[in-house]
N, C-alpha and C positions, 0 to 999 in steps of 0.2 A: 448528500448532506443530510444531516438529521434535520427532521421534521417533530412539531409539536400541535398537537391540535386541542382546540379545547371549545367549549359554548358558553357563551354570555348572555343570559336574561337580565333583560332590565324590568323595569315596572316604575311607570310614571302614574303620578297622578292625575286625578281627572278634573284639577278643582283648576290646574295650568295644561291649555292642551298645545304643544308641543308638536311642531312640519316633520321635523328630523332629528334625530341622536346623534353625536359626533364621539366617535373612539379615537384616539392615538393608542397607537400600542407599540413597544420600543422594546428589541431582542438589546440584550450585552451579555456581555464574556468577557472572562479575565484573559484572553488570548487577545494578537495584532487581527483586526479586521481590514483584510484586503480593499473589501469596498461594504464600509459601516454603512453607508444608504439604505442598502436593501435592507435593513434591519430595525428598519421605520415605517408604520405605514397607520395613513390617516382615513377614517371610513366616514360616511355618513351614509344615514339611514334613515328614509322614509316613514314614520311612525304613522300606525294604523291603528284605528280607535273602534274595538267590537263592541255595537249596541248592544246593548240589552234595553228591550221592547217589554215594557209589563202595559196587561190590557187588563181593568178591570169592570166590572160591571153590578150596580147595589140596586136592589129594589126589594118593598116586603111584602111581594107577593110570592108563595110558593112555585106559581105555574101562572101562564095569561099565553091564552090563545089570541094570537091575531084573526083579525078580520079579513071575510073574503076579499081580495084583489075589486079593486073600482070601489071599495065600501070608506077606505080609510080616510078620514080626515084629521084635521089637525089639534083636534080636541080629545081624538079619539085616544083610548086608553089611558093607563099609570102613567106617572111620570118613572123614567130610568136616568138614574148615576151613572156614566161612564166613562173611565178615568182611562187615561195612557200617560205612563211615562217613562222617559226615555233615560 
């Protein structure tokens, strides 16, 4: 029997996040189908959501050496901006 194959991307958005995708996909022809069944088929799909991780970090100092180990304390140096999102 002839065969058709083909790829479907989707692309959801991220503002609704979304367990699974459901396909129906439905063959016909202008001929008698012996057994129309097979020419139905229902999918679903697991939907997988790729982070994207930005890390950033602001201060106005050019360069800052830390201090030797046992020295630091909690007043010690600039302050630093550091931003993550996701």
């Amino acid at each position: 029997p002839p065969q058709v194959s083909f790829t479907l991307e989707l692309e959801f958005s991220c503002s609704v996040l979304l367990d699974r995708a459901e396909v129906a996909l439905r063959a016909t022809s202008d001929s008698t189908e012996v057994t129309p069944q097979d020419n139905v088929v229902e999918l679903a799909v697991p939907i997988r959501y790729e982070a994207n991780v930005f890390l950033s970090s602001a201060t106005n100092l050019p360069r800052y050496e830390l201090p030797p180990p046992g020295t630091f304390t909690a007043s010690s140096g600039p302050e630093f901006t550091t931003t993550l999102r996701v």
